[in-house]
C-alpha positions as CSV (number, residue, x, y, z in Angstrom):
1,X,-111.1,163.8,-127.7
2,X,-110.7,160.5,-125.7
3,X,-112.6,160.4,-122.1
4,X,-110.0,158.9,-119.9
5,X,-111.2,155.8,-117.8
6,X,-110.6,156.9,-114.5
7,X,-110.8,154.2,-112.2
8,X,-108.5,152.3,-114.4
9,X,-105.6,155.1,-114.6
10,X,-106.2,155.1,-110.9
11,X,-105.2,151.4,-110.3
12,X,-102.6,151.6,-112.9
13,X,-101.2,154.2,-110.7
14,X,-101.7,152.9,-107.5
15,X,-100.1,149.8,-108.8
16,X,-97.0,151.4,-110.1
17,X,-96.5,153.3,-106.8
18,X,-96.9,149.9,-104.9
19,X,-94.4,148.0,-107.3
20,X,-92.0,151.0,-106.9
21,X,-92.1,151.0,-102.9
22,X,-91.5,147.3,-102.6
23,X,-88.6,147.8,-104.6
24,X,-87.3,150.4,-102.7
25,X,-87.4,148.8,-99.5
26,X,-86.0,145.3,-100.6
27,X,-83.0,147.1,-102.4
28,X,-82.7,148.9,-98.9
29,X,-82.7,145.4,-97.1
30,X,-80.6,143.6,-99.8
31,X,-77.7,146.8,-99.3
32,X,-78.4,146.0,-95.6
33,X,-77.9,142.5,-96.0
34,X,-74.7,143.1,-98.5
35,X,-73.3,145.3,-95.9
36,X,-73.5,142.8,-93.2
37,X,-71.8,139.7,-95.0
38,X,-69.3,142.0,-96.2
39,X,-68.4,143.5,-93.0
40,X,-68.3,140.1,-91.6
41,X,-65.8,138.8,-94.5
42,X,-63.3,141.2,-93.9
43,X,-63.4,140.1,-90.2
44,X,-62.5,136.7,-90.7
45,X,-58.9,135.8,-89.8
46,X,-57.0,134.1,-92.6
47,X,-55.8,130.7,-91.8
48,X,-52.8,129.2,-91.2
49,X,-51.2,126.5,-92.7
50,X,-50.2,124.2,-89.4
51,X,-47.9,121.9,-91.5
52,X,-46.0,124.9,-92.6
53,X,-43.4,126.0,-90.4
């Protein structure tokens, strides 16, 4: 039977955990961010034509 390496499994995990947080947060600040611009899109008036009566 194989002896596992522990303080290597232990950064592997670590690692994993902090690549997984990051990601969470920046999807959270990118649907934040989507949000926004879309909110903002939907406010803007259309324009008018001028020349167009």
């Amino acid at each position: 039977m194989k002896e596992i390496n522990y303080p290597i499994a232990v950064l592997v995990l670590v690692a994993v955990a902090g690549l997984i947080i990051f990601l969470i947060r920046r999807n959270r600040k990118d649907k934040k961010k989507f949000e926004k611009e879309t909110i903002q899109s939907e406010l803007k008036p259309d324009k008018h034509d001028t020349n167009r009566v």
